[in-house]
Structure formats: structure tokens, C-alpha cells
C-alpha positions in Angstrom: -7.6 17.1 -59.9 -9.7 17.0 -57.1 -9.4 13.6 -56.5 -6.3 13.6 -56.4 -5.8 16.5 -54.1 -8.5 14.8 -51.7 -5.7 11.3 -51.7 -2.9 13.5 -51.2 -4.5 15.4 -48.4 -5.4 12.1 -47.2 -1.9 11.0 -47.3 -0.7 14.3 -45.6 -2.8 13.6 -43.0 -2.5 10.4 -41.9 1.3 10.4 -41.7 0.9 13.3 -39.7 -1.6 12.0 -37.5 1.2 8.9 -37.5 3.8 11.2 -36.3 1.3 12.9 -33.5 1.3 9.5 -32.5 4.7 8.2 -32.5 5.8 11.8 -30.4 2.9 10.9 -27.6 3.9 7.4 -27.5 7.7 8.8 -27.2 6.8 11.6 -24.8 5.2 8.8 -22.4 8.0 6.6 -22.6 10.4 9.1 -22.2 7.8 10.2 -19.0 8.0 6.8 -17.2 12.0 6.5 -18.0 12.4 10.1 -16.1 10.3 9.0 -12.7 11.5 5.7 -12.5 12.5 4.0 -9.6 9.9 5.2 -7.6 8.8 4.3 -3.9 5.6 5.7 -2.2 4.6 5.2 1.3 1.5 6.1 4.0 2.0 8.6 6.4 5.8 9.5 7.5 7.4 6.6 7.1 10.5 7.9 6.0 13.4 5.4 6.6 10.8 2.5 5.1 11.4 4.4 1.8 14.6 5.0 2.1 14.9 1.3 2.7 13.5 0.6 -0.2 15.2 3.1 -2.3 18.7 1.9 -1.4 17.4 -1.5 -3.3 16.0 0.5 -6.5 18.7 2.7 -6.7 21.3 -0.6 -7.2 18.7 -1.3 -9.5 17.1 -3.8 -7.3 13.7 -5.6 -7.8 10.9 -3.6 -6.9 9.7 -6.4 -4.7 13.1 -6.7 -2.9 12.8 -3.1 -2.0 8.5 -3.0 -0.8 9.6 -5.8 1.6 12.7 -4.2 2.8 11.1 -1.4 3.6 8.0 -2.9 4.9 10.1 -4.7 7.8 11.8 -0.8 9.1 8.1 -0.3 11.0 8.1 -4.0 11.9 11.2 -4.3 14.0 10.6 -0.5 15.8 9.1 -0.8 18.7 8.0 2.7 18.6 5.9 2.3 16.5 2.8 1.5 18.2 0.5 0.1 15.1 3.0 -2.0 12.7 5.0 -5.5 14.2 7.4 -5.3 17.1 5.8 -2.2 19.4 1.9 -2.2 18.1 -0.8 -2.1 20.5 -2.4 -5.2 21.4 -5.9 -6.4 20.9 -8.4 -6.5 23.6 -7.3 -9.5 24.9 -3.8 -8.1 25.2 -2.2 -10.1 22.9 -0.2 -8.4 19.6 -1.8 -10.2 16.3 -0.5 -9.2 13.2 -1.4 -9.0 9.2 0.5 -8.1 6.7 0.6 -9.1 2.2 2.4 -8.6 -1.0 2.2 -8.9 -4.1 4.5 -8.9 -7.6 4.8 -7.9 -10.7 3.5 -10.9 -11.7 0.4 -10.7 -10.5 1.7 -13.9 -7.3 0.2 -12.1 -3.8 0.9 -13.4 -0.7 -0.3 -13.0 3.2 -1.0 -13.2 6.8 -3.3 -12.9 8.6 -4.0 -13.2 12.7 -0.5 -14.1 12.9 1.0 -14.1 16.6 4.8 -13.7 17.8 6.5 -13.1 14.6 8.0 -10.3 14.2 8.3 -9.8 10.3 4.5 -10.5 9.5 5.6 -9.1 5.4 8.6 -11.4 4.9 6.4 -14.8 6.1 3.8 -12.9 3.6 6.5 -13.4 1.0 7.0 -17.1 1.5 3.8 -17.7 1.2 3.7 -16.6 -2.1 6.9 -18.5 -3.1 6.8 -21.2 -1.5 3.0 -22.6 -1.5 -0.1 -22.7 -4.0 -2.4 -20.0 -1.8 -2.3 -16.6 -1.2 -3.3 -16.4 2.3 -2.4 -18.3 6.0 -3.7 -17.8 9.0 -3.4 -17.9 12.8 -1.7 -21.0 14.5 -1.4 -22.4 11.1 0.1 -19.2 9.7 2.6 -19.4 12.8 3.8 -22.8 12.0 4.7 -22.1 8.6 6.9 -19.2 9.9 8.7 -20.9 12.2 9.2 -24.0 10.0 10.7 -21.6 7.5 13.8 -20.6 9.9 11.5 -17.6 11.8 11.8 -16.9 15.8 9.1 -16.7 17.7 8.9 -13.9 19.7 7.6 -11.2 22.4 6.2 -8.4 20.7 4.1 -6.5 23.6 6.3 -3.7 24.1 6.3 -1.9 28.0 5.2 1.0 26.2 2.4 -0.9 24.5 1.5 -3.0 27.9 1.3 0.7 30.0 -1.1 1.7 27.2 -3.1 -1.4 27.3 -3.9 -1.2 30.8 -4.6 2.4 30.9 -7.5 1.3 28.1 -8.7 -1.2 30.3 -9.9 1.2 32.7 -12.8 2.0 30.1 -12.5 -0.6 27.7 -14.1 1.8 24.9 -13.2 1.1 21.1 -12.4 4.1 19.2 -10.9 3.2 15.8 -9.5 6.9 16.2 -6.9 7.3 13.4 -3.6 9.9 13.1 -0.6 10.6 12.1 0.8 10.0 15.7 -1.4 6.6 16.0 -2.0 5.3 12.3 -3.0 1.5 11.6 -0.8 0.5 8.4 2.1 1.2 6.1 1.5 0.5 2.6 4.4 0.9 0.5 4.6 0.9 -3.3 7.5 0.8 -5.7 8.6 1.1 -9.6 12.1 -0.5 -10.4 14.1 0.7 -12.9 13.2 -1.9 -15.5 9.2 -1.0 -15.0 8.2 -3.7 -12.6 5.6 -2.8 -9.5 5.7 -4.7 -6.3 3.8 -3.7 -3.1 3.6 -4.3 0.6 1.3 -3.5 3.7 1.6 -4.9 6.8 0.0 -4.0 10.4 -1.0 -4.5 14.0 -4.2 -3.3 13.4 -6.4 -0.8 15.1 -5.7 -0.4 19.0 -7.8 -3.0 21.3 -10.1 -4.2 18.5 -11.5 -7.6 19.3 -9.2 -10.8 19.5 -9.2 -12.3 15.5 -10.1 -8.9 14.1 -8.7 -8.4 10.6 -9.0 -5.8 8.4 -7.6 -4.7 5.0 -4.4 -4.5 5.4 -4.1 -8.0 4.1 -6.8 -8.6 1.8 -5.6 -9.0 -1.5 -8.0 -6.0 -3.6 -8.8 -4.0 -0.3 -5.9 -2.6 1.3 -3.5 -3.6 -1.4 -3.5 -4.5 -5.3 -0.5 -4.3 -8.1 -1.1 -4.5 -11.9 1.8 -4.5 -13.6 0.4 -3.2 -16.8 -1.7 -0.7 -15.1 -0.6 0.6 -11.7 -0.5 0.0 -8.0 -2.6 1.2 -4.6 -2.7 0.8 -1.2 -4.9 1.8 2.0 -4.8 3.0 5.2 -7.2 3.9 7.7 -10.5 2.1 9.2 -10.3 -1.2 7.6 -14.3 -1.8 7.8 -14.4 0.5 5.5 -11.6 0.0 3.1 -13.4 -3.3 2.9 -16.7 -2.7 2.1 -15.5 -0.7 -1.1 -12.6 -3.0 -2.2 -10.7 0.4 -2.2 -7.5 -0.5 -3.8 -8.4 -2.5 -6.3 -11.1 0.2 -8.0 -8.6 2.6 -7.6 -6.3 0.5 -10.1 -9.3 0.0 -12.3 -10.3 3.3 -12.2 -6.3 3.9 -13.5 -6.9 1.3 -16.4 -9.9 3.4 -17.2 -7.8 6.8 -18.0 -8.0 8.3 -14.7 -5.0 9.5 -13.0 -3.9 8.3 -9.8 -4.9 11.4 -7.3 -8.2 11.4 -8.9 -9.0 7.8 -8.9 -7.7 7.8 -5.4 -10.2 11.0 -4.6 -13.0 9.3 -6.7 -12.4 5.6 -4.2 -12.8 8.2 -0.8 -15.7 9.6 -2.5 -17.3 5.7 -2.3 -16.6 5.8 1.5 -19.1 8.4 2.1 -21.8 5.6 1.1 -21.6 3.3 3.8 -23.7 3.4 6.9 -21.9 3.0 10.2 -19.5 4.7 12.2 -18.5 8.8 10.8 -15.7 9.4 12.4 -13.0 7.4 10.7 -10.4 7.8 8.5 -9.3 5.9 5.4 -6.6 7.5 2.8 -5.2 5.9 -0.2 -1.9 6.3 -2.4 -1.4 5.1 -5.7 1.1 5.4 -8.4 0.6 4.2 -12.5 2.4 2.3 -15.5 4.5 6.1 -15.9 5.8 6.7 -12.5 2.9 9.4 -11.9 1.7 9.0 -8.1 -1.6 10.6 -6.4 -3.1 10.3 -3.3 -6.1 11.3 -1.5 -7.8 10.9 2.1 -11.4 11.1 3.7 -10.4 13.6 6.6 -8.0 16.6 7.0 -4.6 14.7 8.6 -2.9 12.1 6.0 0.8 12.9 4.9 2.6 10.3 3.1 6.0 10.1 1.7 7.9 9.5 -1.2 11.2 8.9 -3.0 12.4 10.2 -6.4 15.8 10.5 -8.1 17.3 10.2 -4.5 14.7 12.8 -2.9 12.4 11.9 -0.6 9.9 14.4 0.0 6.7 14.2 2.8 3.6 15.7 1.5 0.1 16.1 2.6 -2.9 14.1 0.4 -5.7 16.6 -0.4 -8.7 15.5 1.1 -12.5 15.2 1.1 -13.5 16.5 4.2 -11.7 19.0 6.6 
């Protein structure tokens, strides 16, 4: 009798524990149906991810829409650190990086890139149309315009005026805000599951002429896994660099961490490196489910995002006030 009593228990239990199961595996899937699409953006860039929302909500590719979006900052030449309108480099010349990357895993960028105005969509191409992931420069420039691209002015009056006012000192500050950012990343869920993301910038104000920073480093200041999430950067590339910060954000995500608190745990890393103290870096992410985080070294990062038609601006906890 007790044998028997011990296999039925064991029976009992094991189509219960089946059924706990089957109800979490049901309760995720019915999570990630409920918050996809999905677009997140850095800081306030609100009509990028509206952009790009217009494309999910016709059920577009997620890809489609992180360009899209992408190429709002790009073409406003108020914008004074993304395409058409960013400050120049010391040299006075505009110079431009930007990448994506699919669901597939296929990445593409640009980097140094002069006189083009949509940095993100020559990004594109490169991933589509050649075997590498990265161009630069003159030879980055070529393959634009050889792909039906316009070469351009992109030094804005406003940007010029500023440029010569900086000239009077000439001192580097990679000072970083919400009024004078350095980036948009932009990240995005489609309605069928697949992740796609973009970043493209100018670059910090008057850096040195061929200065790049993370903005288009595949792993730094972006990385997509479908099966496991997506992040992006912002802020001081240096340092974003140094600590690969998007990337071990997504690993930190395939590891069971959520995406505010892998994104907290990343700016925790920052505080290791030796150099300059007064910078900024913040990071978004969102996972497989459609849950989204974000989280930024210093007091100052709002970021945006777009859900069941509702874009809402919020500010990113942070690590240090």
C-alpha cells in the first residue's frame, strides 16, 4: 500500500508540476503577445518613435520601422548631435556614424562618413548588399553615392555660429544632456516577435577629426539577439567602449536578469574605468517579452517609448545624482 501511494503521489505530482509549467509557459506567451509591437528610444525623441510605430502598427518589420525612425533626427537640422544640423568636429567638418542590425543577427555600419545625410539607411545597405559589417570614410562615401545617395551640406548656420564661438577656447568637454545629447538608439519588437535596432550620430561636439565612438560598433553602442533581447547606448562613447555596454547588457538578459537591472548592473561597470568623471553614458534595453528597462550613470536621461499606440517619456533611474 505504501508503495503504491508513494507512485500515485508521484504521479499527482508530476502532472501537476506539468501543469505549473504549461500555465508559466502560457502566462509568458500570453505576456509578450500583450506588449508587442514595441519601440524604445534615447532621450525625447518622440516623432522617431512614432515613426517607427506607424510601421509596427501596419504590422511592418521591426527593421523597417528602427530605420524609419532613425532618419526623423537625421534630416532635422535642429538637432544639433544626429545627421543634417550636428555640430561639427574640430576641424569644422560634420562626420557621421551610424549601424543596424536584424533579427537575423546581419549588422551593418558607418563610420567617419561625410556629406550624407542618412548615415542609418547607407548602414542598411551595407548589410544587404555587401559581405562586411562596417565602411568607412571616403570609401564609406563612395558606396553611398554609388547606391543612388546625394551628397550634401550638412553644417547647419546654427551649427557654424556654434562652431566658431568654440573656437575662441577650443576646450573639449564631452558635456552630455538632454538639450545637447550625442545619439539616438532606437529599438523595436514587431508583431510577429522579431527585434531590429538602429543608432546613428554626429558624435560628441568638436571632438577630433576621425573620432568615432560607439555609436556604431557592433556590441558597444548597439546589439540585437533575437532570441534574447536588444540594447542600445548613449552617452560618452570612450566609455561605452571600454565596457562593450550593450552587448553584456543582452547577455546579462540571456542570464535571467531583467532589462532595467542588467541595464543598472552595465552603468555599474562604468564606474571602473579611469579617466575623465564627468560624463554620462545611459542605456535602454527591451527582452524576448516585450519587457523594457533602462538605466543611466548621472541624474538627466529620459527616453521614450511606444505601446498599444501610447507613447509615453519617462526618466531612467540612475546611479548617481
Amino acid at each position: 500500500m505504501k508503495r503504491r501511494n508513494f507512485v500515485k503521489q508521484s504521479g499527482l505530482f508530476a502532472i501537476t508540476a506539468g501543469i505549473v509549467k504549461d500555465l508559466r509557459n502560457l502566462e509568458r506567451l500570453a505576456k509578450s503577445q500583450s506588449n508587442k509591437p514595441i519601440v524604445i528610444a534615447t532621450w525625447n525623441n518622440h516623432k522617431a518613435v512614432m515613426q517607427a510605430w506607424e510601421i509596427l502598427s501596419k504590422d511592418g518589420y521591426a527593421l523597417d520601422a528602427v530605420e524609419a525612425g532613425a532618419r526623423i533626427p537625421e534630416q532635422d537640422p535642429e538637432d544639433t548631435s544626429v545627421g543634417y544640423g550636428g555640430f561639427p568636429d574640430r576641424e569644422g567638418r560634420v562626420t557621421l556614424d551610424a549601424c543596424i542590425m536584424d533579427s537575423e543577427g546581419n549588422a551593418g555600419s558607418v563610420l567617419f562618413l561625410q556629406g550624407i545625410m542618412h548615415p542609418v539607411s547607407v548602414a542598411r545597405l551595407v548589410m544587404e548588399k555587401t559581405p562586411h559589417v562596417y565602411l568607412s570614410g571616403e570609401g564609406a562615401k563612395i558606396f553611398a553615392l554609388e547606391n543612388g545617395f546625394k551628397e550634401e551640406k550638412l553644417l547647419t548656420d546654427k551649427a557654424k555660429q556654434a562652431y566658431e564661438q568654440w573656437k575662441e577656447k577650443q576646450q573639449y568637454v564631452p558635456k552630455i544632456t538632454p538639450e545637447q545629447h550625442d545619439t539616438i538608439g532606437i529599438l523595436a519588437m514587431d508583431s510577429k516577435g522579431r527585434l531590429s535596432g538602429a543608432c546613428t550620430t554626429s558624435g560628441m561636439a568638436f571632438k577630433m577629426h576621425g573620432r568615432v565612438g560607439d555609436s556604431p560598433i557592433i556590441g558597444s553602442g548597439l546589439y540585437v539577439d533575437n532570441q534574447i533581447g536588444a540594447a542600445a547606448a548613449t552617452g560618452l562613447g570612450e566609455a561605452v567602449i571600454k565596457k562593450v555596454g550593450s552587448f553584456s547588457i543582452v547577455e546579462m538578459m540571456r542570464n535571467g536578469m531583467n532589462p532595467e537591472k542588467a541595464c543598472k548592473k552595465a552603468i555599474a561597470r562604468l564606474t571602473e574605468i579611469k579617466g575623465p568623471k564627468d560624463f554620462q553614458v545611459g542605456y535602454i534595453a527591451i527582452d524576448k517579452s516585450g519587457a523594457f528597462g533602462a538605466y543611466s550613470l548621472k541624474k538627466g536621461f529620459p527616453y521614450v517609448i511606444v505601446r498599444n499606440g501610447q507613447v509615453e517619456l519617462l526618466q531612467a533611474g540612475f546611479l548617481q545624482g
